[in-house]
N, C-alpha and C positions, 0 to 999 in steps of 0.2 A: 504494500500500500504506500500513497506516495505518503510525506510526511517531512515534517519541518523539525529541528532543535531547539529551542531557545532558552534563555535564562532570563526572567524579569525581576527586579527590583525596586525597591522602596524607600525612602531617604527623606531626610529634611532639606528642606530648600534654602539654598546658600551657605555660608559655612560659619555662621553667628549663632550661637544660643540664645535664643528666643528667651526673653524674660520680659519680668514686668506688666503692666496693667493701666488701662485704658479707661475711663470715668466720662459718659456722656448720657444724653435723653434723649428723647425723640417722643415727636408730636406729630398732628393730622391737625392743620387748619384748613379747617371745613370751611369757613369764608372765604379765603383764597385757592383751597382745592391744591396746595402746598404740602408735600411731606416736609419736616422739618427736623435735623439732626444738629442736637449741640452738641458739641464737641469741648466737654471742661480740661481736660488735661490728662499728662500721660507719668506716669510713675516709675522711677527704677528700670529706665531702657537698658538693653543692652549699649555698651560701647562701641564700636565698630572700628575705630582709630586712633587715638590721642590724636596725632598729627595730622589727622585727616578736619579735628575740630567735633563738634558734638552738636550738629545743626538737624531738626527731624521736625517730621509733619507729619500729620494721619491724610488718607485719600479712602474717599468712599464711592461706593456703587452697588446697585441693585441687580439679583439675577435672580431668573434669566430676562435679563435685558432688551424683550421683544418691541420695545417704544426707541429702542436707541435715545437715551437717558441720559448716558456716559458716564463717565465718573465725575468728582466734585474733588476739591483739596483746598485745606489748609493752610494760611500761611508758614514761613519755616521759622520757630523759633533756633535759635545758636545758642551754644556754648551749653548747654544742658541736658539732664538726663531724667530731667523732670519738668518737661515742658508746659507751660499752662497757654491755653489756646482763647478757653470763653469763646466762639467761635460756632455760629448757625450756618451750617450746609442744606441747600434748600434744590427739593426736586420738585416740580410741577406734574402730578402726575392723579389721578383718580383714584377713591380709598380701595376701591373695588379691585384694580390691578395693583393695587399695592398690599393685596393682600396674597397674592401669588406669589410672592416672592420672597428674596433672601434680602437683607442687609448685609454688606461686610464691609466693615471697617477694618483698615490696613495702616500700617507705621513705617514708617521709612525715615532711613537717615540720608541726608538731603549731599550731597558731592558733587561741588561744582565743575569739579574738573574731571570728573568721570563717573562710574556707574550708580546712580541712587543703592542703597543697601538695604534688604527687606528686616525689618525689625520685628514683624511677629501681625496678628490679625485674630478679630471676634467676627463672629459671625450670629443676625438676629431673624430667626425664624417671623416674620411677619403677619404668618397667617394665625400664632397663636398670643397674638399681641395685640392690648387693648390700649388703642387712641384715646380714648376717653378716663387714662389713668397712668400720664406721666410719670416717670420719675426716674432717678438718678442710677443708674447701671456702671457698676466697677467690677471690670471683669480681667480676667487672666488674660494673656495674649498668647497665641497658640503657634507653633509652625506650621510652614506649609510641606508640601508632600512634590517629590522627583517622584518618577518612574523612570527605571532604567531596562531597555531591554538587548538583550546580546543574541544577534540572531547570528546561531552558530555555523549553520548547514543545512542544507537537505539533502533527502534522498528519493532513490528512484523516481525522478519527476516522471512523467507524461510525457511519450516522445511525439510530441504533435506535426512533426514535421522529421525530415531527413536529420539536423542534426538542430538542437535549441540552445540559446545563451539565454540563464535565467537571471532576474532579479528579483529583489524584497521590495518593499514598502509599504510604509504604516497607513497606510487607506488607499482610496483610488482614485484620489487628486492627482490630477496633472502634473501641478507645481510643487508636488511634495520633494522638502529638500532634505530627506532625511532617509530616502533608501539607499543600497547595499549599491554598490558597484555592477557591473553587467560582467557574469562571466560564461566567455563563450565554448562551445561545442561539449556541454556537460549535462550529465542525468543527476550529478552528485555533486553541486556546489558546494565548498566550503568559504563561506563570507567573512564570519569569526566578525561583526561590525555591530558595533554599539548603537541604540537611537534613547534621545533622551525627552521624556516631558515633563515639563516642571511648572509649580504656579498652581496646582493641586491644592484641595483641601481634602484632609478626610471621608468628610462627608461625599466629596465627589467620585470617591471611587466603589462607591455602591450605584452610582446615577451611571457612568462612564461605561464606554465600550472602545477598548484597543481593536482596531484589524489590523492585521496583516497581511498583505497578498502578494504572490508569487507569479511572476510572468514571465515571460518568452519575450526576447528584444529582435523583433524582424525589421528589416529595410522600410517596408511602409506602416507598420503599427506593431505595436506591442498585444498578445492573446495573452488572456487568463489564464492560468495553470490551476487556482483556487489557492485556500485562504483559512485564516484562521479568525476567530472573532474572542477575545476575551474579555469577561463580563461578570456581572452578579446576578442580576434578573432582563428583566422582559420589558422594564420601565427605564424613563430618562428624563428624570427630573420630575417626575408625574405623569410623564407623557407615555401611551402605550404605541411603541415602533418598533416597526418590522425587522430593523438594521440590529436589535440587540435577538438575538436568538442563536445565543451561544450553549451548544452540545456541553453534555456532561462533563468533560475531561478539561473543555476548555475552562468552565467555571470551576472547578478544581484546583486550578492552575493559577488563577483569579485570585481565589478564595485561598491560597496558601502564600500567594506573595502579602496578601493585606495581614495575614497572622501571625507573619515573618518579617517585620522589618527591619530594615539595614540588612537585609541577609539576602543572597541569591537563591532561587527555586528554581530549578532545569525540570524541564520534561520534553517528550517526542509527541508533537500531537498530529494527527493527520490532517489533512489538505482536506478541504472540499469545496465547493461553489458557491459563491455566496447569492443569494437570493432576494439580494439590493443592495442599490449603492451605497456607500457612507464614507462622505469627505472630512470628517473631526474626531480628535477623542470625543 
C-alpha cells in the first residue's frame, strides 16, 4: 500500500517564557453598536533583552474574523515590565456576531529595529459572556503552540505514468511555500524536510486540520498521488466541513502529538484521495 512517514511536533512559540498577566474589561455599547475592550495594564512580563530596552503593547482581534474587523493595538509603553495602558480598543461590530466569536488579547514586546517579540496571550470565549455585567478580568498569559512536521519518505507510490518525480505539501494551494523539493524518477522518495506552523493556540488544535499531499511533477501539470489529512473531529470552529474527515490512524496521530508535547511522534500512514479541497490549516 502506498504510504507516507512522518514525525509531527509541538512546541511553544518563540523562544521567551511566557509569564505574567494581563488586567482588562470589556463592554457592549448598545447605543453605539460598539464592542469595547479596556485594556488597564500588564504585570511581571517577560524580559526579552536588556539591551534591546523593555518597550511592549497588547494587540487584539476577534475570531473567526468573517466581517474582516482586523486587529486593534495599543500604544507602546518603554522601559517597563509592568506597563499601565488605561486604554479602550473599540470594534464596531453587532452583539449578535459578536457572540460567535473568540476575543484574544496578545502582548508583544515592541523592537524597532527588528522583529516585535511574542510575550504571551488570553483568550475570551464571547459566547459565554454577559454585556450586561462588566468587570475587571486579571488573567494569566499563556503561550502559543508550533507545529513541526518532518516528512520523512514514502513509499511504493502509484506509478501513474512511465516513470514519476514526486513531491509533498501541506495543502493544495498553488502558492504553498512550504513543500518538499521534487524528486525525480522514484517510487520511494526520501525528502527527510521539515514544514513549520506557528501562531497556534491550544484550543486551535482540536478546530485545525493538517493535509498533506503527495504529487507527480509533469511538464504540463502536477497529478494527485493522494494525501493524508490530520485532525481531531468533523468540526472547525463550529463549522461542520467536508475537508476534516480524517481516518482512524490519522486522528491517532493527531491525538498523540497534542498529548506529547515538545516531543516527536512518527508513524507510517497511508495515502488516499482526498475528497475536497482544502487550502489552510
Amino acid at each position: 500500500m502506498s504510504g507516507s512517514v512522518m514525525t509531527v511536533y509541538s512546541g511553544d512559540f518563540g523562544n521567551i517564557d511566557v509569564q505574567g498577566n494581563i488586567q482588562f474589561s470589556i463592554s457592549y455599547i448598545q447605543k453605539l453598536k460598539e464592542f469595547h475592550i479596556f485594556v488597564a495594564e500588564c504585570r511581571n512580563l517577560a524580559a526579552v533583552d536588556l539591551k534591546r530596552g523593555r518597550s511592549n503593547y497588547v494587540k487584539t482581534y476577534l475570531v473567526p474574523d468573517k466581517a474582516n474587523l482586523g486587529k486593534r493595538k495599543t500604544s507602546v509603553k518603554k522601559k517597563t515590565l509592568n506597563p499601565t495602558f488605561n486604554e479602550i480598543l473599540r470594534y464596531r461590530v453587532s452583539e449578535e456576531d459578536l457572540r460567535a466569536q473568540t476575543l484574544i488579547l496578545s502582548v508583544w514586546h515592541h523592537d524597532t529595529f527588528g522583529r516585535n517579540s511574542f510575550l504571551g496571550e488570553v483568550d475570551v470565549d464571547l459566547s459565554k459572556w454577559y454585556s450586561d455585567h462588566p468587570q475587571m478580568n486579571d488573567l494569566a498569559l499563556k503561550a502559543r503552540v508550533e507545529i513541526h512536521i518532518w516528512v520523512k519518505e514514502c513509499k511504493n507510490l502509484p506509478l501513474i505514468r512511465a516513470t514519476i518525480d514526486p513531491y509533498v505539501k501541506p495543502d493544495t494551494s498553488r502558492k504553498s511555500r512550504q513543500k518538499t523539493r521534487v524528486l525525480r524518477r522514484t517510487v520511494n522518495p526520501v525528502f527527510n524536510h521539515t514544514m513549520v506552523y506557528d501562531g497556534l493556540r491550544e484550543a486551535d488544535l482540536q478546530e485545525a486540520c493538517l493535509e498533506l499531499t503527495v504529487w507527480d511533477r509533469d511538464k504540463l501539470a502536477s497529478n494527485l498521488l493522494g494525501g493524508v489529512r490530520l485532525g481531531a473531529g468533523t468540526r472547525s470552529y463550529g463549522a461542520l466541513v467536508d475537508w476534516m474527515d480524517s481516518a482512524s490512524c490519522e486522528v491517532a496521530l493527531w491525538e498523540r502529538m497534542i498529548a506529547s508535547p515538545n516531543e516527536w511522534v512518527e508513524d507510517m500512514l497511508p495515502l488516499r484521495m482526498m475528497n475536497s479541497t482544502k487550502t489552510t490549516l
